[in-house]
BALOBA-1460 file (C-alpha; in Angstrom, 3 decimals):
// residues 118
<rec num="1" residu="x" x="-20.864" y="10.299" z="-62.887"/>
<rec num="2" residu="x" x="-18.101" y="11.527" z="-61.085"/>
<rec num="3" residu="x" x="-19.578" y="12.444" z="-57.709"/>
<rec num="4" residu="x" x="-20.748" y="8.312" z="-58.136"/>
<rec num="5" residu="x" x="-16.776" y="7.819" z="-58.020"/>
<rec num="6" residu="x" x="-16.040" y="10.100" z="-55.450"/>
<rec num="7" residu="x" x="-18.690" y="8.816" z="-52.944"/>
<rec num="8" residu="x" x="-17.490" y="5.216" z="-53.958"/>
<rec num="9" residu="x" x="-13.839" y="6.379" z="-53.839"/>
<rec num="10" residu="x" x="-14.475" y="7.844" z="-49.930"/>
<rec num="11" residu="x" x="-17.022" y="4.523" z="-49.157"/>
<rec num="12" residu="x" x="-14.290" y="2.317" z="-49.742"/>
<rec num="13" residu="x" x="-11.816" y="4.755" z="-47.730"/>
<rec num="14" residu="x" x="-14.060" y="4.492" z="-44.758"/>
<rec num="15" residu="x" x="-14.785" y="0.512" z="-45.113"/>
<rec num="16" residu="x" x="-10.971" y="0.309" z="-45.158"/>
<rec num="17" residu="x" x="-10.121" y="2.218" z="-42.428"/>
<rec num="18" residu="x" x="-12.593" y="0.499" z="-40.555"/>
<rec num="19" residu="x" x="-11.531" y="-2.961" z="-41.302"/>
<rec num="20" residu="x" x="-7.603" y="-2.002" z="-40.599"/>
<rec num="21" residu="x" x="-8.715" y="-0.827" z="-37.332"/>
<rec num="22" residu="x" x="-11.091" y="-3.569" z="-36.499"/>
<rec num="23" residu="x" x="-8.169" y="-5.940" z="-37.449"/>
<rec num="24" residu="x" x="-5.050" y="-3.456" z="-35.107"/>
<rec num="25" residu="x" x="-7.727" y="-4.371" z="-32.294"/>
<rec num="26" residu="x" x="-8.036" y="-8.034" z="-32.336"/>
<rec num="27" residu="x" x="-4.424" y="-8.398" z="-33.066"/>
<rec num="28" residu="x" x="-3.893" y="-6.548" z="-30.057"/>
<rec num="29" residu="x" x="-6.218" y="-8.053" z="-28.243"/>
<rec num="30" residu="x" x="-3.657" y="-11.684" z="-29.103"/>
<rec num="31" residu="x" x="-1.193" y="-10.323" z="-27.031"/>
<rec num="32" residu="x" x="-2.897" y="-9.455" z="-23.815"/>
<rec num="33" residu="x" x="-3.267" y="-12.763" z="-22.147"/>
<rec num="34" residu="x" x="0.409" y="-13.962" z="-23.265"/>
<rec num="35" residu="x" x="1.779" y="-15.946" z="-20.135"/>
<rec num="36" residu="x" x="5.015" y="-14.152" z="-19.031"/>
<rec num="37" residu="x" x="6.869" y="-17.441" z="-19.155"/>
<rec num="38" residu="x" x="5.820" y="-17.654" z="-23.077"/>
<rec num="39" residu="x" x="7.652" y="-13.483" z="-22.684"/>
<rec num="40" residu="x" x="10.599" y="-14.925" z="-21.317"/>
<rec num="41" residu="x" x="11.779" y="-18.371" z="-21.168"/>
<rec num="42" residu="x" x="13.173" y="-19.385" z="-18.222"/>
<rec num="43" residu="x" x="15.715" y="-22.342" z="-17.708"/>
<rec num="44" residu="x" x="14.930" y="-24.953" z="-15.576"/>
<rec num="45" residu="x" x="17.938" y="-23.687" z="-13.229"/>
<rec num="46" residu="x" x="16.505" y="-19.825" z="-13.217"/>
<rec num="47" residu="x" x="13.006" y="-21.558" z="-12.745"/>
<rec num="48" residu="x" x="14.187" y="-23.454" z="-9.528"/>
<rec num="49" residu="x" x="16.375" y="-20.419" z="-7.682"/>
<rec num="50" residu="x" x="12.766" y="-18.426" z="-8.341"/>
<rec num="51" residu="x" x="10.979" y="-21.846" z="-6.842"/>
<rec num="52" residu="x" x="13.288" y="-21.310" z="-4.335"/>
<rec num="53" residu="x" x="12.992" y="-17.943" z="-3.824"/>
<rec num="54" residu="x" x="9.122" y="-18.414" z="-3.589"/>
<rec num="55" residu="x" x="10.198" y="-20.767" z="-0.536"/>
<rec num="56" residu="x" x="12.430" y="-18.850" z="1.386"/>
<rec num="57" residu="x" x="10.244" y="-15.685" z="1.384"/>
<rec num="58" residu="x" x="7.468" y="-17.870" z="2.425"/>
<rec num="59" residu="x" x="9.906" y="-19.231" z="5.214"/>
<rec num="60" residu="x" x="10.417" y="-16.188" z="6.305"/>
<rec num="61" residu="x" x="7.192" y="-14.833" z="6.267"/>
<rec num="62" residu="x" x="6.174" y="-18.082" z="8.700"/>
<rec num="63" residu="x" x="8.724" y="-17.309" z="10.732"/>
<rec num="64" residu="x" x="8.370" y="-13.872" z="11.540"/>
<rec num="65" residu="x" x="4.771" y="-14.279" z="12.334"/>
<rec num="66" residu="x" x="6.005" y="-17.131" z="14.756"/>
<rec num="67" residu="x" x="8.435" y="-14.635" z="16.910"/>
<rec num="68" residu="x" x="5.557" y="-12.280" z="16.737"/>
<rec num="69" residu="x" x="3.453" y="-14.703" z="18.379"/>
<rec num="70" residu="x" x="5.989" y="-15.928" z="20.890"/>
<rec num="71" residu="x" x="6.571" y="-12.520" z="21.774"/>
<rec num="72" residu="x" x="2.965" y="-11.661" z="22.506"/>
<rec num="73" residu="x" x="2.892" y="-15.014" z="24.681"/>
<rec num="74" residu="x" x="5.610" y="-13.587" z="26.744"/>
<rec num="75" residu="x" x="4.055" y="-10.418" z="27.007"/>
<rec num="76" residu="x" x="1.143" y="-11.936" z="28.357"/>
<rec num="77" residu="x" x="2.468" y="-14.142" z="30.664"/>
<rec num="78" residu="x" x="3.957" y="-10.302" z="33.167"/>
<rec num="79" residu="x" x="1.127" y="-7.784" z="31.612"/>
<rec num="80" residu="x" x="1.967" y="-5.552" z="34.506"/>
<rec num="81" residu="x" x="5.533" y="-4.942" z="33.128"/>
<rec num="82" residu="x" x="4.115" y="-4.337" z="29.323"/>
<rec num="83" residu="x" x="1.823" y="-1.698" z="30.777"/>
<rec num="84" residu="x" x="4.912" y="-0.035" z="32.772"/>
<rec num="85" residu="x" x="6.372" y="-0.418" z="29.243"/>
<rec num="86" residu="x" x="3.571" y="1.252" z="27.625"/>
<rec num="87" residu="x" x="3.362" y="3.915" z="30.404"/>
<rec num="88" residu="x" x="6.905" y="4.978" z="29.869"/>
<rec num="89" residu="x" x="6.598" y="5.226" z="26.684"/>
<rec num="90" residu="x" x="3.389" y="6.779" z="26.722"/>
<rec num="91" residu="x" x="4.878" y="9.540" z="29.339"/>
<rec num="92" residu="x" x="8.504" y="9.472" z="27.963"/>
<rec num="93" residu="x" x="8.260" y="12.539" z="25.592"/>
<rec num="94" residu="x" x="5.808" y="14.598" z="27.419"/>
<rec num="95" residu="x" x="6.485" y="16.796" z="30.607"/>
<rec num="96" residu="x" x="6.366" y="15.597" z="34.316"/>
<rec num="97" residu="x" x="3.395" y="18.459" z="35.176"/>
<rec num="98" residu="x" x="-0.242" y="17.729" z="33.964"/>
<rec num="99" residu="x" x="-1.070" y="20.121" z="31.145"/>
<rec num="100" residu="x" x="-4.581" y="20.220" z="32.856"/>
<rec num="101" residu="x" x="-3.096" y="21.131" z="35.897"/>
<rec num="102" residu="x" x="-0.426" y="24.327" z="34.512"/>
<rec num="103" residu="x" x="-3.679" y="25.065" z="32.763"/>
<rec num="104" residu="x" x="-5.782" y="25.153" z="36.255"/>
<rec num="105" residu="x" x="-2.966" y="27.369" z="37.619"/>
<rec num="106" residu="x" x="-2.864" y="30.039" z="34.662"/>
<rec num="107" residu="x" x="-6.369" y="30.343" z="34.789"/>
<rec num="108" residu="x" x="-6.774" y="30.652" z="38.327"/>
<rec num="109" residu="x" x="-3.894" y="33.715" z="38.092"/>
<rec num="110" residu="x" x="-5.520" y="35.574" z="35.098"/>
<rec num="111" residu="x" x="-8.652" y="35.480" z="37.471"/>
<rec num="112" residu="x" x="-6.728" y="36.692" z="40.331"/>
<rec num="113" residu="x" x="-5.112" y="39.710" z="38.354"/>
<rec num="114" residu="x" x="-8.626" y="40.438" z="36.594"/>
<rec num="115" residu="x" x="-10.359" y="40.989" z="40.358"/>
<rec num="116" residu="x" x="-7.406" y="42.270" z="41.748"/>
<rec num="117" residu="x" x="-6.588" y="39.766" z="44.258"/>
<rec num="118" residu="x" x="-2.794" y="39.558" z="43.154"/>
């Protein structure tokens, strides 16, 4: 009679356990499409300097990309002088003599001291 009990008494342990669970997830699951202006209530002033924040990053955002593009039409209208531009830069932080060239020459005097020639 009283391993009945017991395997009622650990049933009804496990159906409950189950159930508080099963009920921990759904609540949860209430709270995961909350708006975040249910969150946090905004006034009508805060929601209007964030409108207006929207706006001026947007602004911005128009106008950059408009200087970008009026920059590139200037750069196309002289391409030679954007590819002296790019050549500076391109030459600015390496050395005057061709690597291929010092290259050339050390080659050509490790040949000369391996036949004797030097």
């Amino acid at each position: 009679m009283q391993r009945i009990f017991s395997a009622l008494k650990s049933r009804f342990r496990q159906s409950l356990l189950i159930l508080s669970l099963l009920s921990l997830i759904a609540l949860s699951g209430l709270f995961i499409f909350v708006e975040p202006s249910q969150a946090a209530p905004i006034s009508p002033e805060g929601r209007k300097l964030v409108q207006q924040e929207a706006r001026d990053k947007a602004s911005q955002a128009v106008d950059q990309r408009s200087q970008a593009y009026e920059e590139q039409v200037e750069a196309a209208k002289d391409i030679d002088k954007v590819y002296e531009d790019n050549a500076k830069i391109y030459k600015g932080p390496q050395s005057e003599e061709n690597i291929v060239e010092k290259t050339k020459e050390g080659a050509q005097k490790l040949v000369d001291r391996a036949t004797g020639k030097e």
